[in-house]
N, C-alpha and C positions, 0 to 999 in steps of 0.2 A: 504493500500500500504506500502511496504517495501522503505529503503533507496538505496538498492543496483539497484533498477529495477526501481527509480522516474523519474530519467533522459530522457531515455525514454519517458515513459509514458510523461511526459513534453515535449520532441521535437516534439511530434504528437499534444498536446495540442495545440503546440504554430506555428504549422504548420495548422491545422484548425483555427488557431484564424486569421492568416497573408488572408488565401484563403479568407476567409469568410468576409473581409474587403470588405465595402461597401461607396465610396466618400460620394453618397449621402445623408448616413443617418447620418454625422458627421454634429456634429454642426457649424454654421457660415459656412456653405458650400457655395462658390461662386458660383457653376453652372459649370465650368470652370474646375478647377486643378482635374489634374488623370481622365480626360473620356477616355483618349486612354491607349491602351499599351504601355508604348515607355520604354526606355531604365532603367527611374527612374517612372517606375508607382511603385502606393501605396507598394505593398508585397515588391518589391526589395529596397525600401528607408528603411522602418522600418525595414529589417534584414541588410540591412547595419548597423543601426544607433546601431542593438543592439549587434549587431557582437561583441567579445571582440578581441580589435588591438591594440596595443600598439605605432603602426606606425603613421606616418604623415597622413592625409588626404587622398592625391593623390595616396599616397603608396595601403591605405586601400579600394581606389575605383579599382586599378588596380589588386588588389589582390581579389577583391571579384568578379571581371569578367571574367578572367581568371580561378579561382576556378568553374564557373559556365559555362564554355564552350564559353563564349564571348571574348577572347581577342584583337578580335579586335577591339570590342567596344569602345572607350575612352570618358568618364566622366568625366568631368572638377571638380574639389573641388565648381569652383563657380556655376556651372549647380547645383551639389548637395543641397550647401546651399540655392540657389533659392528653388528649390523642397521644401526642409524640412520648409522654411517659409512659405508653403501652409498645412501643416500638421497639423493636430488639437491637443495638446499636451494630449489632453484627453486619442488620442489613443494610446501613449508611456505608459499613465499611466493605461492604463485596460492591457496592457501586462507583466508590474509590478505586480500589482495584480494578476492576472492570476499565477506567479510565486510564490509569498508568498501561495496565497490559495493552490498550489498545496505542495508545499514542508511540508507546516505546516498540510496537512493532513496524514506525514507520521505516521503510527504507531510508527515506534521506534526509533522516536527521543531522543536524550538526555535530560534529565530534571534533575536541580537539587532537591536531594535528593525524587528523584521520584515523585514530586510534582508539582514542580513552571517550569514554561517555563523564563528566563531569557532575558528581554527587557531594554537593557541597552539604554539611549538617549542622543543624546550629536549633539549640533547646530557650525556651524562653518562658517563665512562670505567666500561669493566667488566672487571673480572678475568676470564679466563676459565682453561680448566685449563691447566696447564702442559706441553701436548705440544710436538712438535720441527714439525709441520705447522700448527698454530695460529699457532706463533710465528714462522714465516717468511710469514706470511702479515698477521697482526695488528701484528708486532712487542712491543715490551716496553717495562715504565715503572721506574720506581725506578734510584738510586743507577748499578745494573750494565745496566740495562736488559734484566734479565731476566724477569721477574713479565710473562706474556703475559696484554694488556691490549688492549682496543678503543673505539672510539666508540662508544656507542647513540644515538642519535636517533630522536625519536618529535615526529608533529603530531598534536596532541588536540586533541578537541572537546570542551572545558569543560560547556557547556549541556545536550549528551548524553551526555555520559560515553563516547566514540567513539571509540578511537585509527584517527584518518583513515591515517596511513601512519608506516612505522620503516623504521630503518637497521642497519646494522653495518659499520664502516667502522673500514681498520686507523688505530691511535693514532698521535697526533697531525695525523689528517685535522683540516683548515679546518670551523670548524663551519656557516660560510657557502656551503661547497659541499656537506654534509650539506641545508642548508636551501634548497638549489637544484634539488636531489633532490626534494625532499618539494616543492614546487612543480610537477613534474613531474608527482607521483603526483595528488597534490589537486586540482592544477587539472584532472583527467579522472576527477574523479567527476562522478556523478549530481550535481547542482545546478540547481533550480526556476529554472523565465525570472524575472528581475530579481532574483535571488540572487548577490552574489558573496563573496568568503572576506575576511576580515579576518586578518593575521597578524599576532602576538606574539608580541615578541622581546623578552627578559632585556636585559642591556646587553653581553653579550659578543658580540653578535652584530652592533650598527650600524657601520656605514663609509657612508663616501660612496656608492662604486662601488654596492652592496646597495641603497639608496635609491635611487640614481639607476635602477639596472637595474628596480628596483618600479614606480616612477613611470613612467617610458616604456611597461613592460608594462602599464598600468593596474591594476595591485594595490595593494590598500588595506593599509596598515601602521600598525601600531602600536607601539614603540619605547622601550624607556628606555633612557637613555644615563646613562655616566658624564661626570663633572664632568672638564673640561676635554678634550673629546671636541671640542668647535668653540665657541669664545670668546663669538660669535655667542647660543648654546645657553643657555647660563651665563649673560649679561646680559640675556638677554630677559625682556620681563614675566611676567606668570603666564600668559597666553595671547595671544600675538603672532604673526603672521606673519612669518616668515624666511626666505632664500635662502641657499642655500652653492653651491660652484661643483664642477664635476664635469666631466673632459674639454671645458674652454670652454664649457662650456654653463650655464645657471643653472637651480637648481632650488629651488622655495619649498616651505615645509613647515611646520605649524603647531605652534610649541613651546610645553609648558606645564607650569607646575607644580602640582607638591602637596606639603604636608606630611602626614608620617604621622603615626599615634599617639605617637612616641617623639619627635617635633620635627625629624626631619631632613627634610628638603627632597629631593623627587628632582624629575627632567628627563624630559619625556617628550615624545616628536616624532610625528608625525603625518600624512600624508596627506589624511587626510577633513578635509573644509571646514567641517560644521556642529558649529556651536561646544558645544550640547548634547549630540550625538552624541559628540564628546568623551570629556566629563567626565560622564554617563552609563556611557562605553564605561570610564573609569577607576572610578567605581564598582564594574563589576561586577569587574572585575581583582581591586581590594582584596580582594575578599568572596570570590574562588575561592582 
């Protein structure tokens, strides 16, 4: 499949995926929510939900019944949010997938230097509302530790604009088992013979253990670390070959610098061996 004709091809995908939606066979199914048709049965919640609105709620249900020959329908925000707490969040998430699987089987996607598929990852706390089921479940941030709050995590594809896979994971998860997830997910996309994924990582993310397990897996990485993360890191040239140790074992990895516009220096580590590929691979970073 081509990029110009996916789309498509995707609205009918995701147009059998909504029909073919079946209460029953979802897990934790009560018996009960979605046996009728009614106003918010199953297909019309989930294309609400995935509709992209930028408006209020109430805006966005008045806008999507009217769009759909219904305006004299009326849909309360609170009817809605009842509905969607019967929803299995499973099936948001096979709709997701459904969309990376398909866009990442396009042929002629972008890839840097013809090679690597680019999986930048990067986690970010979210507020969420403040129920009594979120919050034992999410847990809470601030002072009392009450403000129920989560992980998000998400691997983008920079060059396509593609979120390959996300998370939601309760607060204060490890952002390194976030990105072990997302390893899981990516690495079972669609991907062209001699394509593999390159991943970037902020500097909250490098440890030994993370490299070491990259490298043994054969996954290509990309890395900025902070100052005083491995001494080694910090006196190395601008681009030098280095080892660190890891479970008695040795593992080398290419460290190099840059300085930005502002004059500071960062550290950035490496797997891939070609030294243009590199600093190529740091150009385009800068530039996203």
């Amino acid at each position: 499949m081509k990029k110009h004709g996916i789309f498509t091809v995707l609205i009918n995908l995701k147009r059998d995926f909504i029909e073919a939606l079946n209460p029953k066979s979802m897990a934790n199914y009560d018996g009960k929510s979605f046996t009728r048709i009614r106003s918010l049965w199953i297909g019309r919640l989930l294309t609400i939900i995935l509709r992209c609105n930028p408006c209020g709620l109430q805006i966005r249900l008045d806008d999507y019944f009217n769009k759909i020959g219904f305006k004299e329908e009326v849909v309360s925000k609170q009817a809605f949010s009842k509905a969607r707490t019967n929803l299995n969040p499973d099936v948001v998430k096979a709709s997701f997938v459904l969309t990376a699987q398909t866009l990442s089987s396009c042929e002629d996607l972008e890839l840097y230097r013809e090679k690597y598929r680019l999986c930048a990852i990067d986690g970010s706390d979210l507020v969420l509302d403040n129920a009594k089921e979120l919050y034992e479940h999410f847990g809470g941030s601030g002072s009392n530790r009450d403000c129920v709050t989560a992980l998000a995590s998400l691997c983008y594809d920079p060059l396509n604009n593609v979120i390959l896979d996300g998370g939601l994971y309760p607060y204060g998860t490890n952002e390194g088992y976030a990105a072990k997830k997302h390893f899981e997910s990516v690495n079972a996309l669609p991907l062209q013979r001699g394509i593999e994924n390159l991943y970037i990582f902020d500097r909250g993310y490098p440890s030994k253990k993370l490299m070491a397990e990259m490298i043994d897996s054969k996954m290509c990485f990309l890395m900025r670390v902070k100052k005083k993360f491995n001494c080694d890191f910090d006196t190395a040239s601008r681009n030098e070959k280095v080892y660190f140790e890891y479970n008695k074992k040795q593992y080398y990895i290419r460290v190099f610098k840059v300085t930005l516009d502002s004059g500071e220096e960062e550290t950035l580590v490496t797997n891939l061996g070609d030294r243009r590929a590199l600093f190529q691979t740091l150009e385009h970073r800068k530039q996203v």
